[in-house]
N, CA, C and O atoms as a GROMACS GRO file, in nm:
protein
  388
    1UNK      N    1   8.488   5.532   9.668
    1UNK     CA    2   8.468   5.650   9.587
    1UNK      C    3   8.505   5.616   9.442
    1UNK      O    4   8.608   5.556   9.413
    2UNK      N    5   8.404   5.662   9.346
    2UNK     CA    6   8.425   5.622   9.234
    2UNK      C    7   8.541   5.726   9.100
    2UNK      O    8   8.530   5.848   9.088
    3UNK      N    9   8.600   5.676   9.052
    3UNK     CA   10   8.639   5.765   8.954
    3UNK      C   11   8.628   5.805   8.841
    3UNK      O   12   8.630   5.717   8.755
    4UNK      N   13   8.613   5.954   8.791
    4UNK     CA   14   8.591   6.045   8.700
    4UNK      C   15   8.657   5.971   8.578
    4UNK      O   16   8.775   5.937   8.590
    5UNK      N   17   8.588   5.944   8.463
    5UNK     CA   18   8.719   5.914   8.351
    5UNK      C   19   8.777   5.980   8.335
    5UNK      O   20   8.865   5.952   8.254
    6UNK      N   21   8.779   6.124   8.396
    6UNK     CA   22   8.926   6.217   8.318
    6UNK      C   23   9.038   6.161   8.433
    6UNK      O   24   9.160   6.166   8.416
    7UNK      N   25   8.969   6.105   8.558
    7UNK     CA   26   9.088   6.052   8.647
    7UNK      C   27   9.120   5.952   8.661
    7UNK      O   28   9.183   5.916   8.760
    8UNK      N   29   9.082   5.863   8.549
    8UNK     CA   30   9.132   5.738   8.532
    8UNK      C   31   9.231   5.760   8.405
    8UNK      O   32   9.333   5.691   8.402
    9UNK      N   33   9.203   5.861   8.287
    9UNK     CA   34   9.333   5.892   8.246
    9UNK      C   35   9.409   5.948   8.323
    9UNK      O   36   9.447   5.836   8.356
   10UNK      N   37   9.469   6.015   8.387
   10UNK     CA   38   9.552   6.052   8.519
   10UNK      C   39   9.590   5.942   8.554
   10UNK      O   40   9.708   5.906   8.551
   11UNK      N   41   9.522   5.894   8.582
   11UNK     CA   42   9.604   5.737   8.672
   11UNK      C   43   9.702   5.650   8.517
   11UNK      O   44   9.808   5.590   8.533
   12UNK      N   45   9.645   5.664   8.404
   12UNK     CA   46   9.698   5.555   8.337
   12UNK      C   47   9.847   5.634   8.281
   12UNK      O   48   9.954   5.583   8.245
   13UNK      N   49   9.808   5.762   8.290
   13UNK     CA   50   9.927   5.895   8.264
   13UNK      C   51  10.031   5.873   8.367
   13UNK      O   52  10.144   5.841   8.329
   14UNK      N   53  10.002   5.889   8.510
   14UNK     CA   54  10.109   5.848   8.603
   14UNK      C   55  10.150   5.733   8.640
   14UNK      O   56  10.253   5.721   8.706
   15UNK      N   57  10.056   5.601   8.592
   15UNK     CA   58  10.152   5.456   8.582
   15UNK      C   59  10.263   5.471   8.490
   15UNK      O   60  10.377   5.450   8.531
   16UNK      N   61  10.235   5.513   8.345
   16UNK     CA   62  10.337   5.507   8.284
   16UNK      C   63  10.463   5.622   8.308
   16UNK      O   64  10.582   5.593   8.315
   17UNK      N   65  10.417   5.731   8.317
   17UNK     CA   66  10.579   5.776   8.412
   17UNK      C   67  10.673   5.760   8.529
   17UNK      O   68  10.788   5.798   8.551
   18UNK      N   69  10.520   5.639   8.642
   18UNK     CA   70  10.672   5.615   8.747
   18UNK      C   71  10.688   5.475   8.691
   18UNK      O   72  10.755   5.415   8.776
   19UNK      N   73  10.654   5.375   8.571
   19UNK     CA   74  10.697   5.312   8.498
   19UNK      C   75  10.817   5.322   8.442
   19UNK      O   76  10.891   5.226   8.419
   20UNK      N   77  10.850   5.480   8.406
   20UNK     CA   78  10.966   5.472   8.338
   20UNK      C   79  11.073   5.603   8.388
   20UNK      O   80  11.140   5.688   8.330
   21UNK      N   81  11.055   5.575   8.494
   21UNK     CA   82  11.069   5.678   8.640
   21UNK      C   83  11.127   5.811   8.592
   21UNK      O   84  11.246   5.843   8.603
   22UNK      N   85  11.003   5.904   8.521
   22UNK     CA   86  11.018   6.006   8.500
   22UNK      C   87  10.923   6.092   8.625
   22UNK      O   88  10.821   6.051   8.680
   23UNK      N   89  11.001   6.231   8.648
   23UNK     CA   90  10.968   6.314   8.743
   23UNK      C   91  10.833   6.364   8.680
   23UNK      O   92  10.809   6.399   8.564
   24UNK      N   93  10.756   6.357   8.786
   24UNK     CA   94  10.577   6.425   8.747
   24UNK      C   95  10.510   6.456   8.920
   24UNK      O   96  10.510   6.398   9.029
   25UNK      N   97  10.474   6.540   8.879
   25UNK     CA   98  10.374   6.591   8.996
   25UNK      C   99  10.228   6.676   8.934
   25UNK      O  100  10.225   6.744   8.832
   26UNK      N  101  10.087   6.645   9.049
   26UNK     CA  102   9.996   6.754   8.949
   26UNK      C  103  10.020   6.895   9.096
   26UNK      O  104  10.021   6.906   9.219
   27UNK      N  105  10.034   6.960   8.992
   27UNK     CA  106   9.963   7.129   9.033
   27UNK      C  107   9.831   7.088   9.131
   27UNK      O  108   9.736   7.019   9.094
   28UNK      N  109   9.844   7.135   9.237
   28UNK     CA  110   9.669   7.152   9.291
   28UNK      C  111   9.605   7.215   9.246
   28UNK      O  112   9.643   7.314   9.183
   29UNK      N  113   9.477   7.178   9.262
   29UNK     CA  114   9.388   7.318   9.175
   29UNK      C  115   9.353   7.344   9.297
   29UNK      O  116   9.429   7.336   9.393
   30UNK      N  117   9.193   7.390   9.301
   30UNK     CA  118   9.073   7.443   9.369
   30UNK      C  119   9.118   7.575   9.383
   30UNK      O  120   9.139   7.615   9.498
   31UNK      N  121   9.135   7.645   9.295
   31UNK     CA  122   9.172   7.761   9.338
   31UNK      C  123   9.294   7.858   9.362
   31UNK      O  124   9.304   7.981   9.360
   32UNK      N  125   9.388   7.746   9.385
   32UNK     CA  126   9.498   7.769   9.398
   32UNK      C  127   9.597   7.778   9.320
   32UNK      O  128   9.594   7.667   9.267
   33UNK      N  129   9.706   7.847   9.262
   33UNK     CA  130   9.806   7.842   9.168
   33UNK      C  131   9.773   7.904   9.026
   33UNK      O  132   9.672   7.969   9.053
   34UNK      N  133   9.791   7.919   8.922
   34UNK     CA  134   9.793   8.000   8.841
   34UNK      C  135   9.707   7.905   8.747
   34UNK      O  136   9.739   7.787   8.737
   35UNK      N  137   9.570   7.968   8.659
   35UNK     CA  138   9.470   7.918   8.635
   35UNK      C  139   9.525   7.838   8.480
   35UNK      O  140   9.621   7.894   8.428
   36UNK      N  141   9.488   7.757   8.432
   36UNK     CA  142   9.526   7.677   8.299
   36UNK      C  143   9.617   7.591   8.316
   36UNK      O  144   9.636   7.511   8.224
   37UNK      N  145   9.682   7.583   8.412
   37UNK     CA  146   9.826   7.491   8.428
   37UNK      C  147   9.752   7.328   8.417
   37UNK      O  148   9.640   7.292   8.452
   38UNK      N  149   9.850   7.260   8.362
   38UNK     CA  150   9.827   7.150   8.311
   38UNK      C  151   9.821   7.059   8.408
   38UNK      O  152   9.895   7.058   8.506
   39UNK      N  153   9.702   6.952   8.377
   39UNK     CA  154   9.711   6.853   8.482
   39UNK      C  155   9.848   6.775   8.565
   39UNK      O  156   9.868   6.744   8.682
   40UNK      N  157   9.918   6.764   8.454
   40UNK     CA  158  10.044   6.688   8.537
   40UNK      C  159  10.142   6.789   8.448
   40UNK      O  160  10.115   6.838   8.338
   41UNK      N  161  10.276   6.808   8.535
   41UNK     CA  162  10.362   6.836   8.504
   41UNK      C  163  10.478   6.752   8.531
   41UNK      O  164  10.504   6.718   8.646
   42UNK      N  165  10.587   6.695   8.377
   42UNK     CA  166  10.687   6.615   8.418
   42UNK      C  167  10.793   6.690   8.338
   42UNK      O  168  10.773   6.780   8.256
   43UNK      N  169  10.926   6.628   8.381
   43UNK     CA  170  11.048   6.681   8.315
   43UNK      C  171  11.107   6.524   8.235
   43UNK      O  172  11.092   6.424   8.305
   44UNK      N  173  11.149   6.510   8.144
   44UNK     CA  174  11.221   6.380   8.103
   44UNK      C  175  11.339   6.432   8.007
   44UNK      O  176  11.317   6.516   7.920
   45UNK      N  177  11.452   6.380   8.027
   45UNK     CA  178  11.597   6.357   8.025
   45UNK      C  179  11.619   6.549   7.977
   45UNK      O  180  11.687   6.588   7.883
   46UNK      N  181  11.543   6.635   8.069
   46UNK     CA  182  11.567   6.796   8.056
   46UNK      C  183  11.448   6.856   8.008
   46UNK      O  184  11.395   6.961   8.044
   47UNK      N  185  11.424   6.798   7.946
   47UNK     CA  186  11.286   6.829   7.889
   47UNK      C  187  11.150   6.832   7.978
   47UNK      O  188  11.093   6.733   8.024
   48UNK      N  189  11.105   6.985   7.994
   48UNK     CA  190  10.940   6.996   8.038
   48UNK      C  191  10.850   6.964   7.992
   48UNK      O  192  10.845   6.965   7.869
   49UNK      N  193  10.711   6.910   8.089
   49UNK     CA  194  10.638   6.843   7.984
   49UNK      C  195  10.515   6.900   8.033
   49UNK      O  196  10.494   6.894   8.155
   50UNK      N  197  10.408   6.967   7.938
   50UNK     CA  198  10.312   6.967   8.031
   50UNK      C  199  10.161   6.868   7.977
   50UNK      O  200  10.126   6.856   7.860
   51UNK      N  201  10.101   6.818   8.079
   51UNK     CA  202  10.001   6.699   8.046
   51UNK      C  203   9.829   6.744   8.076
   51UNK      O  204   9.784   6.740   8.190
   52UNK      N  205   9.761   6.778   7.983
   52UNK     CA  206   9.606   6.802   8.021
   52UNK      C  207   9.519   6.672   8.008
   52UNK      O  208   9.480   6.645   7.894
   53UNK      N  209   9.496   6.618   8.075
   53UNK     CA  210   9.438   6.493   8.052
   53UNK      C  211   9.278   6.539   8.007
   53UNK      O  212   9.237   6.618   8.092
   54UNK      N  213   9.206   6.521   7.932
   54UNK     CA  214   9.075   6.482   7.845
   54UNK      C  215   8.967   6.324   7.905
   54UNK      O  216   9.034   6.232   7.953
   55UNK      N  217   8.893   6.315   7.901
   55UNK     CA  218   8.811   6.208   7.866
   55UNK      C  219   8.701   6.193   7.781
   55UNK      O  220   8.612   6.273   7.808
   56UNK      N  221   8.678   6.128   7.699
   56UNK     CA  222   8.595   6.161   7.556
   56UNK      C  223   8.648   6.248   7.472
   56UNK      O  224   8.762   6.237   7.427
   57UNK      N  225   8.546   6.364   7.438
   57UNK     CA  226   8.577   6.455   7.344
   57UNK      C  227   8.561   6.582   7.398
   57UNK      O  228   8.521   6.693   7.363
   58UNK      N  229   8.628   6.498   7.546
   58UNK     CA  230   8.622   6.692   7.635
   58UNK      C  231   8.749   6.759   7.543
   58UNK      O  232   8.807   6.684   7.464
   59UNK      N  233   8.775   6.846   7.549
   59UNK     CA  234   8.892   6.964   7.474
   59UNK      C  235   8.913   7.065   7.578
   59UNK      O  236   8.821   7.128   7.630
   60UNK      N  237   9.052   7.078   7.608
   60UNK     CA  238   9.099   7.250   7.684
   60UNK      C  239   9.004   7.369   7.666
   60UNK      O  240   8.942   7.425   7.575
   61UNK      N  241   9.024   7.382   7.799
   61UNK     CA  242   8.962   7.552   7.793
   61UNK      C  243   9.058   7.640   7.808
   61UNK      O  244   9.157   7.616   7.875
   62UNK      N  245   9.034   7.775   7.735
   62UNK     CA  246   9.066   7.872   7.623
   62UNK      C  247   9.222   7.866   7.742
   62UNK      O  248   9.339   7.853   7.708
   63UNK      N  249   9.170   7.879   7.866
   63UNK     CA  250   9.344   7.896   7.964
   63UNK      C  251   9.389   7.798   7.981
   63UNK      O  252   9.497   7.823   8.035
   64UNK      N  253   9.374   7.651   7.966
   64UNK     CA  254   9.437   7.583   7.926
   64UNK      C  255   9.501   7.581   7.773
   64UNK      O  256   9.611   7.527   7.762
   65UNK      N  257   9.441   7.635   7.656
   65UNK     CA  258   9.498   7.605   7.556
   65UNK      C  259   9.602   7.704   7.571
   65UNK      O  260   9.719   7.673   7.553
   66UNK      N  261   9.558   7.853   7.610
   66UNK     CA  262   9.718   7.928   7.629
   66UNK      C  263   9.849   7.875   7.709
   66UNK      O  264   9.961   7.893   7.663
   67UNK      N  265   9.827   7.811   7.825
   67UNK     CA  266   9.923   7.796   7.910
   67UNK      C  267   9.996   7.636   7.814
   67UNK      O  268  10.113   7.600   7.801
   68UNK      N  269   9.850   7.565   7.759
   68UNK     CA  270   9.985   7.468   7.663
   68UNK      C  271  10.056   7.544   7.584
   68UNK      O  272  10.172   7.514   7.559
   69UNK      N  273  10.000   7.652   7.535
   69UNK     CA  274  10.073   7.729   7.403
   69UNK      C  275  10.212   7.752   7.455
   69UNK      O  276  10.317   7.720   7.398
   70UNK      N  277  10.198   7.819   7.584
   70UNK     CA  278  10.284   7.897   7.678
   70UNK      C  279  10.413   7.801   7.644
   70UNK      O  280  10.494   7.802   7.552
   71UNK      N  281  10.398   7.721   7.753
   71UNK     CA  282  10.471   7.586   7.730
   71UNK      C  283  10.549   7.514   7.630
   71UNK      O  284  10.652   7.450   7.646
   72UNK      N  285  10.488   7.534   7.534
   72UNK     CA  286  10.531   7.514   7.356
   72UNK      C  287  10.636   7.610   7.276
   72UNK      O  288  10.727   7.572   7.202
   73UNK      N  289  10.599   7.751   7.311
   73UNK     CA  290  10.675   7.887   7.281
   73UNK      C  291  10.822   7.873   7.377
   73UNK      O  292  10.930   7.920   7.341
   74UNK      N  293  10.805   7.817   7.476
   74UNK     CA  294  10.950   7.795   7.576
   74UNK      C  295  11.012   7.687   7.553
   74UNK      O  296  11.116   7.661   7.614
   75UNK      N  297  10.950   7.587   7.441
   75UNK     CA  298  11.062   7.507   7.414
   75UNK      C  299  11.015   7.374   7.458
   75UNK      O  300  11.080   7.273   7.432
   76UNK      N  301  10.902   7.371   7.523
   76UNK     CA  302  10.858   7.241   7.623
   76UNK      C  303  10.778   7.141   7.533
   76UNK      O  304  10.774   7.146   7.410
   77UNK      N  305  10.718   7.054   7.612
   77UNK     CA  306  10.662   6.927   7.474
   77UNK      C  307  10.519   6.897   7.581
   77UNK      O  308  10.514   6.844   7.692
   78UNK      N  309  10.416   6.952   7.499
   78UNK     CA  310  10.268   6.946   7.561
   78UNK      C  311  10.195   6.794   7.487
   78UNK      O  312  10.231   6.740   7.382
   79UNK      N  313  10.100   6.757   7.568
   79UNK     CA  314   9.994   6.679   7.514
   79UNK      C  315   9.869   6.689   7.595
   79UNK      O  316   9.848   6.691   7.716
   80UNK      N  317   9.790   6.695   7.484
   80UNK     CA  318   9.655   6.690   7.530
   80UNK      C  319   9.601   6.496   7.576
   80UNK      O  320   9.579   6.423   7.480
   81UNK      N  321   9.590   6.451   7.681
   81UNK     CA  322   9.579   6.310   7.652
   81UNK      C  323   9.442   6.250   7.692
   81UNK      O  324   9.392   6.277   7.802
   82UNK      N  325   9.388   6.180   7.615
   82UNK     CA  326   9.276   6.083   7.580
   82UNK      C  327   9.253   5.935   7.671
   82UNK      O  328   9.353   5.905   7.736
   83UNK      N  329   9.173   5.870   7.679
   83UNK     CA  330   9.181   5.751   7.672
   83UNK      C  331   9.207   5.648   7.495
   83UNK      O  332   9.229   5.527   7.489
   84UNK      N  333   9.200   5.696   7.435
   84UNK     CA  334   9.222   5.698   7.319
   84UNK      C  335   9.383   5.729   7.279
   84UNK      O  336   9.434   5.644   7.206
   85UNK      N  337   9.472   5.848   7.323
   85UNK     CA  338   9.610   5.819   7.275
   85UNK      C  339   9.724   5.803   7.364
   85UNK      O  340   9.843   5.823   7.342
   86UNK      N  341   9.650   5.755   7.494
   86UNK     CA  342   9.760   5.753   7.617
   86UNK      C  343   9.905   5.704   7.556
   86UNK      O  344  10.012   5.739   7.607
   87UNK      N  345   9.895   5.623   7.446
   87UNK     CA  346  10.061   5.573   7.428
   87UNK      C  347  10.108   5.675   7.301
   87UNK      O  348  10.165   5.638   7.198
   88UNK      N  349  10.073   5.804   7.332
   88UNK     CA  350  10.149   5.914   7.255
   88UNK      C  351  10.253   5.969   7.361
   88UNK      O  352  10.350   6.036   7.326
   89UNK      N  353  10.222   5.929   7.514
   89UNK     CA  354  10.342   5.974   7.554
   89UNK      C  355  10.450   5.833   7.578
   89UNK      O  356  10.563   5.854   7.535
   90UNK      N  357  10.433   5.729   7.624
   90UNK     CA  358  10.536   5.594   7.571
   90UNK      C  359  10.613   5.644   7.406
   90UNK      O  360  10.730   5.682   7.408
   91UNK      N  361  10.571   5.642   7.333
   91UNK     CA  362  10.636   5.725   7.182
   91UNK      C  363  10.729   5.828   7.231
   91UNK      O  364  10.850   5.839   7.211
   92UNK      N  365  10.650   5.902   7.299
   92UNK     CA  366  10.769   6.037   7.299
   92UNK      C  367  10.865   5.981   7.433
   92UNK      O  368  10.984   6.010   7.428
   93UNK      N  369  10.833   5.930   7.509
   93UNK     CA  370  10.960   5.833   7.587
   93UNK      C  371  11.055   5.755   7.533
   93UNK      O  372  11.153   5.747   7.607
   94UNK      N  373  11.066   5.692   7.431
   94UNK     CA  374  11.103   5.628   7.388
   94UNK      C  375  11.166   5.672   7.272
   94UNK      O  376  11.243   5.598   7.211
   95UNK      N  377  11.142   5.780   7.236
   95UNK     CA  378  11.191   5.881   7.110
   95UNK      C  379  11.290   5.965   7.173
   95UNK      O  380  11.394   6.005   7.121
   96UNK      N  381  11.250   5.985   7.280
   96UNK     CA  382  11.358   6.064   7.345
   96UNK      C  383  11.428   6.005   7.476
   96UNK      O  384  11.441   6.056   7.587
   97UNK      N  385  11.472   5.869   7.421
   97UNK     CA  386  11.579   5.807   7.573
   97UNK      C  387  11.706   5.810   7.519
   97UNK      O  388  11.803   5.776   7.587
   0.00000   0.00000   0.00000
């Protein structure tokens, strides 16, 4: 079975957090759970994180951009991630060890 580039960022998103053995799990979708929630959700040294992974010049939809907002207003640290800026979260690991 072949994979989606938005799920090959996913994969390159969760090498580098059990790389640097931060807690992450994804939300299931299909239906289930509360609509916009971010592809992966991790916590690092207290800190929530929430992760929408992209491929190309896909961009969030409108309930994804609220629920990052959501996320942001509570204090938490969102990224939208690319194949293009996957090492924006290594930066913020490393900014915050």
């Amino acid at each position: 079975m072949s994979t989606t580039p938005e799920g090959k960022v996913k994969a390159q998103v969760k090498k580098i957090l059990d790389a640097h053995k931060i807690y992450h799990f994804s939300p299931p979708g299909m239906g289930l759970g509360r609509a916009g929630i971010p592809d992966i959700i991790a916590c690092h040294n207290g800190r929530f994180i929430g992760i929408e992974c992209k491929a190309g010049k896909g961009q969030p939809t409108l309930l994804q951009s609220r629920e990052l907002g959501r996320i942001d207003l509570a204090g938490g640290k969102t990224f939208v991630i690319r194949e293009t800026n996957v090492n924006d979260i290594v930066e913020f690991i490393w900014a915050n060890n």
